[in-house]
ZAKE-966699 format. One record per residue (C-alpha): residue in three letters; x, y, z. Coordinates in Angstrom, 2 decimals, m for minus. Each point is the difference from the previous one (the first is absolute). Example, Ala and Ser with C-alpha at 12.3 -4.5 7.8 and 13.67 -1.06 7.14 Angstrom:
% residues 2
[node "Ala",[12.30,m4.50,7.80]]
[node "Ser",[1.37,3.44,m0.66]]
% end
This chain:
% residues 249
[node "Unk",[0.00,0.00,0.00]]
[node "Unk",[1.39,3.10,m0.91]]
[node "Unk",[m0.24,3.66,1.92]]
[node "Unk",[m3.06,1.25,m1.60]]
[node "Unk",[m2.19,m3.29,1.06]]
[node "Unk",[1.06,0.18,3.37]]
[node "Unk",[m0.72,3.72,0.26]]
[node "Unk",[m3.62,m0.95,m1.54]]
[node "Unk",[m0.48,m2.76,1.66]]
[node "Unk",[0.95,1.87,3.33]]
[node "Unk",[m2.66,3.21,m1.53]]
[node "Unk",[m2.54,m2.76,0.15]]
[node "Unk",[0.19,m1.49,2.74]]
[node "Unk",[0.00,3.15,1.99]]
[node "Unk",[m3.35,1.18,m2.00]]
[node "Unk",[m1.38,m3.63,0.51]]
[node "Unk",[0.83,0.37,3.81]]
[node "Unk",[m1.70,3.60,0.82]]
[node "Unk",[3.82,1.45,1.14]]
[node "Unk",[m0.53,2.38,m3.02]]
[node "Unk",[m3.70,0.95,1.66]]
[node "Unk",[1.78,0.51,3.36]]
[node "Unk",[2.56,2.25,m1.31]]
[node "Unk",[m2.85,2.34,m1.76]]
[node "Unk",[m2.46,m0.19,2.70]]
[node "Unk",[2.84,0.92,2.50]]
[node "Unk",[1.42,2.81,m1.88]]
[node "Unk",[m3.46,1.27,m0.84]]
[node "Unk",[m0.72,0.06,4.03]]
[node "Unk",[3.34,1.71,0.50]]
[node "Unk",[m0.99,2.54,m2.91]]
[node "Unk",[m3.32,0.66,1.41]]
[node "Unk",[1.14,0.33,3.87]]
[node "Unk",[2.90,2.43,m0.93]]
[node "Unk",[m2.45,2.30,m2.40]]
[node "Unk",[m2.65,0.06,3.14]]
[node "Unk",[3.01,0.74,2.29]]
[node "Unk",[0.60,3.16,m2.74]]
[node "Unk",[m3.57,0.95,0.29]]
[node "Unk",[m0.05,m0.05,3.83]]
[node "Unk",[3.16,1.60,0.58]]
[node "Unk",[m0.73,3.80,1.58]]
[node "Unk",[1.28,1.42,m3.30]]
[node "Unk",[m1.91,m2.22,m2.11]]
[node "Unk",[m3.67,0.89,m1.23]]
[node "Unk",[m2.00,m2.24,2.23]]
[node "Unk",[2.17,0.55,2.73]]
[node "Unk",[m0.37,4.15,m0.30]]
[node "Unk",[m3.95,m0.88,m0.06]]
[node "Unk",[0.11,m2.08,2.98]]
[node "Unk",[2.30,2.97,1.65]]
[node "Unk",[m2.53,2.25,m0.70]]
[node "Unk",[m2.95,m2.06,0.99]]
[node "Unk",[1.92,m0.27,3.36]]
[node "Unk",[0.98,3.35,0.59]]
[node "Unk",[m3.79,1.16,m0.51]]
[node "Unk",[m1.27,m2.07,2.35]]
[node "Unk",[2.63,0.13,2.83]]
[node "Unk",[0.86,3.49,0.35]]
[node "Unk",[m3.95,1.31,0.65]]
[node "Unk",[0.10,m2.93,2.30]]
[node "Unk",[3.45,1.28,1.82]]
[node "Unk",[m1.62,3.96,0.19]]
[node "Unk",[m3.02,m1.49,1.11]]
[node "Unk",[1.53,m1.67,3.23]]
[node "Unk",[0.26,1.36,3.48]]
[node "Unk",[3.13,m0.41,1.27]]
[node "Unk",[m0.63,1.70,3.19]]
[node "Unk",[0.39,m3.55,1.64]]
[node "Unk",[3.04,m0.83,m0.68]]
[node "Unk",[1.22,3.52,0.90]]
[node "Unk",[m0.85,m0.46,3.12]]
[node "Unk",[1.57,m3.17,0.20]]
[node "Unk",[3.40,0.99,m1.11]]
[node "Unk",[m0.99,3.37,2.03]]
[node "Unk",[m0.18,m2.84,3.14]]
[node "Unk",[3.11,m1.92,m1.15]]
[node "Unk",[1.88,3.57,m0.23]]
[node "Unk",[m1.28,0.93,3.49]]
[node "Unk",[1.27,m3.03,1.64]]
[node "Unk",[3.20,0.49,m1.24]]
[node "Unk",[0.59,3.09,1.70]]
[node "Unk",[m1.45,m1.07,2.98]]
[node "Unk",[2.64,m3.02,0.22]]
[node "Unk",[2.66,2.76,m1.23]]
[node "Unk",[m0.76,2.83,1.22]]
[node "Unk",[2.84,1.46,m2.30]]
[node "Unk",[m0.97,3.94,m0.96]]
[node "Unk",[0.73,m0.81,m3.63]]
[node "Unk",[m2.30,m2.80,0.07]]
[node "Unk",[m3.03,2.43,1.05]]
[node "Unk",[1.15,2.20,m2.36]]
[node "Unk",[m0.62,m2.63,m2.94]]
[node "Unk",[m3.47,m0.86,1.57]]
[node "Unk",[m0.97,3.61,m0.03]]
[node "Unk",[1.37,0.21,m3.60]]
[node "Unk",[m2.34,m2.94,m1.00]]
[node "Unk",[m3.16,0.67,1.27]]
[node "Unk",[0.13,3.78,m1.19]]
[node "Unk",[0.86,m1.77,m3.40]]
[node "Unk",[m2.99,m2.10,m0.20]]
[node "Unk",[m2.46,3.06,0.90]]
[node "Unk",[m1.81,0.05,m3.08]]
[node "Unk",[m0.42,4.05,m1.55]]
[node "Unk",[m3.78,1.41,0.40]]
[node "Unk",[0.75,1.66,m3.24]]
[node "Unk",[1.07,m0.10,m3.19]]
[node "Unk",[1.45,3.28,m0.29]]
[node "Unk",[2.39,2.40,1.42]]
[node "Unk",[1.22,3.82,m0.39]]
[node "Unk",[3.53,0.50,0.00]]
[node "Unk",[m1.20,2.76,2.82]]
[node "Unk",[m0.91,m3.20,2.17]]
[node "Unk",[2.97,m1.64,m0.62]]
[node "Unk",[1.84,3.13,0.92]]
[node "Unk",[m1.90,m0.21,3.69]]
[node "Unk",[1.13,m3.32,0.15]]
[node "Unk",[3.46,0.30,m0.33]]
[node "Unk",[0.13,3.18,2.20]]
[node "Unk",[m1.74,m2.53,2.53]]
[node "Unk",[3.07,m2.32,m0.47]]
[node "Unk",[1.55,2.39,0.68]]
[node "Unk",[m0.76,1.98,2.90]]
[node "Unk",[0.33,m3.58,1.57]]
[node "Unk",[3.34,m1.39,m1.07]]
[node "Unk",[2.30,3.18,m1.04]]
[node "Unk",[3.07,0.09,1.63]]
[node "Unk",[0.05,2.78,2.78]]
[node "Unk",[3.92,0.39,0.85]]
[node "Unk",[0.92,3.51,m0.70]]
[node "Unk",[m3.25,1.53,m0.02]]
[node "Unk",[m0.94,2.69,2.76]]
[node "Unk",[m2.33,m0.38,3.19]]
[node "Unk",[m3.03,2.27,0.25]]
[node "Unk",[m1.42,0.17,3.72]]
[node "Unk",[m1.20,3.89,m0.31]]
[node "Unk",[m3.81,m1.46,m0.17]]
[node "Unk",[m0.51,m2.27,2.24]]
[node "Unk",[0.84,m3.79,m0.98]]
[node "Unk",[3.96,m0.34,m1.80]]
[node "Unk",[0.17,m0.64,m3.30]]
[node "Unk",[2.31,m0.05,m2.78]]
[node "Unk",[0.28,2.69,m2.73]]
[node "Unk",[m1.75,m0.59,m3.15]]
[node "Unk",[1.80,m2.31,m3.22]]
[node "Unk",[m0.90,1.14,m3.42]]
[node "Unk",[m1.70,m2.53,m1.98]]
[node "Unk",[m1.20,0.35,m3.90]]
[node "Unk",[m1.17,m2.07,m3.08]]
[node "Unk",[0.48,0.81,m3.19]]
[node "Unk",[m1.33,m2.05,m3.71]]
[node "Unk",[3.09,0.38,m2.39]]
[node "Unk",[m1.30,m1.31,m3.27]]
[node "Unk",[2.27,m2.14,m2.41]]
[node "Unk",[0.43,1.09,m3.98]]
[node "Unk",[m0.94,m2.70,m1.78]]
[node "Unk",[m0.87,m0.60,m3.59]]
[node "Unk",[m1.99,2.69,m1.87]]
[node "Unk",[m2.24,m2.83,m1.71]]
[node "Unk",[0.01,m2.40,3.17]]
[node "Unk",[m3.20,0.24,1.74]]
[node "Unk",[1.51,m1.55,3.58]]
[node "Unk",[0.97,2.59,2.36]]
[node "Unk",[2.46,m0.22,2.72]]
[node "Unk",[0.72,1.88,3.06]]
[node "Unk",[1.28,m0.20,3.33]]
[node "Unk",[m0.72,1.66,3.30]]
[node "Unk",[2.69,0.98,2.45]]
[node "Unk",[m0.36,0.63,3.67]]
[node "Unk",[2.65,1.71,1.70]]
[node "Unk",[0.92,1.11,3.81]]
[node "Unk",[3.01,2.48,0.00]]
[node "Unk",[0.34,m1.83,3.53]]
[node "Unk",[0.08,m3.48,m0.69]]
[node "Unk",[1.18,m1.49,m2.83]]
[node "Unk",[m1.32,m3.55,0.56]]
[node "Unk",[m3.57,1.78,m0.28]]
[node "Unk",[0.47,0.82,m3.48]]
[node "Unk",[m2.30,m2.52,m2.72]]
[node "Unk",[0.29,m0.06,m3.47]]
[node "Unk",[m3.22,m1.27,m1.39]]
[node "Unk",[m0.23,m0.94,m3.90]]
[node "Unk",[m3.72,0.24,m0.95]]
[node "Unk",[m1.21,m0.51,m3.99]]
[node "Unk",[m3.13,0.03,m1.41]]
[node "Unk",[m1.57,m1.00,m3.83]]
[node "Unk",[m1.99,2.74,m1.36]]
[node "Unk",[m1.89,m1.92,m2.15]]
[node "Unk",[m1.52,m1.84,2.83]]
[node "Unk",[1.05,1.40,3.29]]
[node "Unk",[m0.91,3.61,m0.41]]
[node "Unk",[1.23,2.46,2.22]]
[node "Unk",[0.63,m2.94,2.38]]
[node "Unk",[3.66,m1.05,1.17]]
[node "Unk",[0.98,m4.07,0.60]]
[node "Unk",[2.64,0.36,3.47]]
[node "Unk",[2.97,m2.22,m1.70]]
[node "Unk",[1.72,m0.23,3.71]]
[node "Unk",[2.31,m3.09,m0.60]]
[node "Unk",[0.51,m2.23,3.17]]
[node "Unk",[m1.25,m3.15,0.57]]
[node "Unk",[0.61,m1.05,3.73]]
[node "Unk",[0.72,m3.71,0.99]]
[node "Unk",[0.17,m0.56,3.59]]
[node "Unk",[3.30,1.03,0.93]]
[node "Unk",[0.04,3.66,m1.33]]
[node "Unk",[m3.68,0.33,0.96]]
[node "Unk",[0.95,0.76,3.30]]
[node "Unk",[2.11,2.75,m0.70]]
[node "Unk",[m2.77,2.13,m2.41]]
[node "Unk",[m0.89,3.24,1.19]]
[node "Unk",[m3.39,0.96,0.25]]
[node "Unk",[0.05,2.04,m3.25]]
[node "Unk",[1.07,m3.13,m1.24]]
[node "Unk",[m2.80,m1.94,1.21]]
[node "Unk",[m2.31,2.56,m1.55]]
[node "Unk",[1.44,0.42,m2.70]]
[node "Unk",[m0.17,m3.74,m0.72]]
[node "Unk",[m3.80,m0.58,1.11]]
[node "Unk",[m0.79,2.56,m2.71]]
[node "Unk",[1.71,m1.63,m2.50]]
[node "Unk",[m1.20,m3.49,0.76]]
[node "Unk",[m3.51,1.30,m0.04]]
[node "Unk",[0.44,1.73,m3.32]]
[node "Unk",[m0.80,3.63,1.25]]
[node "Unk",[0.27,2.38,m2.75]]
[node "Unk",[1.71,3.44,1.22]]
[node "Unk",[m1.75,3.75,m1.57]]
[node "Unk",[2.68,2.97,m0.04]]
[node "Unk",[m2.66,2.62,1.66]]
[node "Unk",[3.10,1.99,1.28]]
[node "Unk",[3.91,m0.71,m1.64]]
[node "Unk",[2.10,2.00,2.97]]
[node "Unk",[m0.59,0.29,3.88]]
[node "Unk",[2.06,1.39,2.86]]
[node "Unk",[m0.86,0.23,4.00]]
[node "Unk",[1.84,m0.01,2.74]]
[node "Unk",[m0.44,m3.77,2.05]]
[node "Unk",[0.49,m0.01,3.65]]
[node "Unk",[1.36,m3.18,1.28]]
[node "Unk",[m1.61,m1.95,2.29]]
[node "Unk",[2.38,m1.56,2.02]]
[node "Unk",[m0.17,2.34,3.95]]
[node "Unk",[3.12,1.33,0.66]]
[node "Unk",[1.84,0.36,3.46]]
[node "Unk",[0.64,3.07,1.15]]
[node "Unk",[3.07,1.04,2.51]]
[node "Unk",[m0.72,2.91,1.99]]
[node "Unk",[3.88,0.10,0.85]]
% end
């Protein structure tokens, strides 16, 4: 028998068999499987459907749920923490996190608001070595710091309809009072209304050490209040809070 009978009578015994059925079927399956796999893949088209399906239904479902629960479990968790502790930084982070999770009333502010704020920041934290004692009026108290905002708007593009801006609070006083806040807004849809672009995002370490214009400043953001320019400069005088002691010596 020569080659070409064996490799015929080999061809036909393997289509006689079913091996030659096997092979197809099996590559077929294998064909099929990797072309669904294509499909299902996130960048695929059924895959982007099912995405999108997804993302419609869970999201409304997320917004919709209270998670005041589970606040006030962690809020619990937190709390007995610094009980055990009783470390100041550690009730400083608790403090941090619950005025976090205070949810905003509204859904927009004045820059003239967020002005009182920060003056309320502060007349509580600003640093009172070198200023002068008042005790002419009855109670001691420390000489006035000057505080003021300002809006300094960014050139941009002359066709570009996104405007950017940031505000700047300064104390001559205290230079670890001073903020620089970027804001932006999208006049085709936002109007005269500003987005607060104040990058931070806090993990549990660094959330302890957040001022409380930092907190604020945060909540607003996370709660997607919009910020109106209804004044772009203020000034006034802040008088610390902190009582002085006064030597009569």
């Amino acid at each position: 028998m020569n080659l070409e009978d064996s490799i015929s009578g080999v061809i036909q015994q393997k289509l006689s068999d079913g091996t030659i059925e096997n092979i197809i079927t099996a590559k077929l399956e294998k064909g099929i499987n990797e072309a669904m796999e294509d499909l299902f893949r996130s960048y695929g088209d059924v895959g982007k459907v099912i995405k999108d399906k997804v993302k419609e239904v869970m999201i409304p479902a997320i917004e919709r749920h209270d998670f005041a629960d589970h606040i006030v479990k962690l809020d619990t968790v937190l709390t007995d923490i610094v009980n055990k502790t009783n470390l100041v930084e550690n009730q400083k982070l608790l403090e941090n996190f619950r005025e976090l999770m205070i949810e905003e009333d509204k859904k927009v502010i004045k820059t003239s608001d967020l002005f009182e704020k920060w003056c309320d920041f502060v007349a509580k934290e600003v640093e009172t070595d070198g200023l002068e004692v008042d005790a002419c009026d009855g109670e001691p108290t420390y000489e006035s710091v000057n505080c003021r905002m300002e809006v300094e708007h960014i050139e941009g593009r002359s066709w570009s309809d996104i405007k950017k801006a940031n505000i700047i609070f300064e104390c001559e006083h205290d230079e670890d009072m001073n903020f620089i806040i970027p804001i932006s807004r999208w006049e085709k849809f936002d109007g005269d209304k500003w987005d607060i672009d104040y990058s931070a995002n806090p993990d549990i370490q660094s959330l302890r050490y957040m001022s409380q214009f930092e907190i604020c400043l945060l909540r607003l953001k996370r709660s997607f209040v919009k910020l109106v320019i209804d004044d772009e400069y203020f000034d006034e005088e802040v008088t610390p809070k902190a009582e002085p002691e006064v030597s009569f010596s």
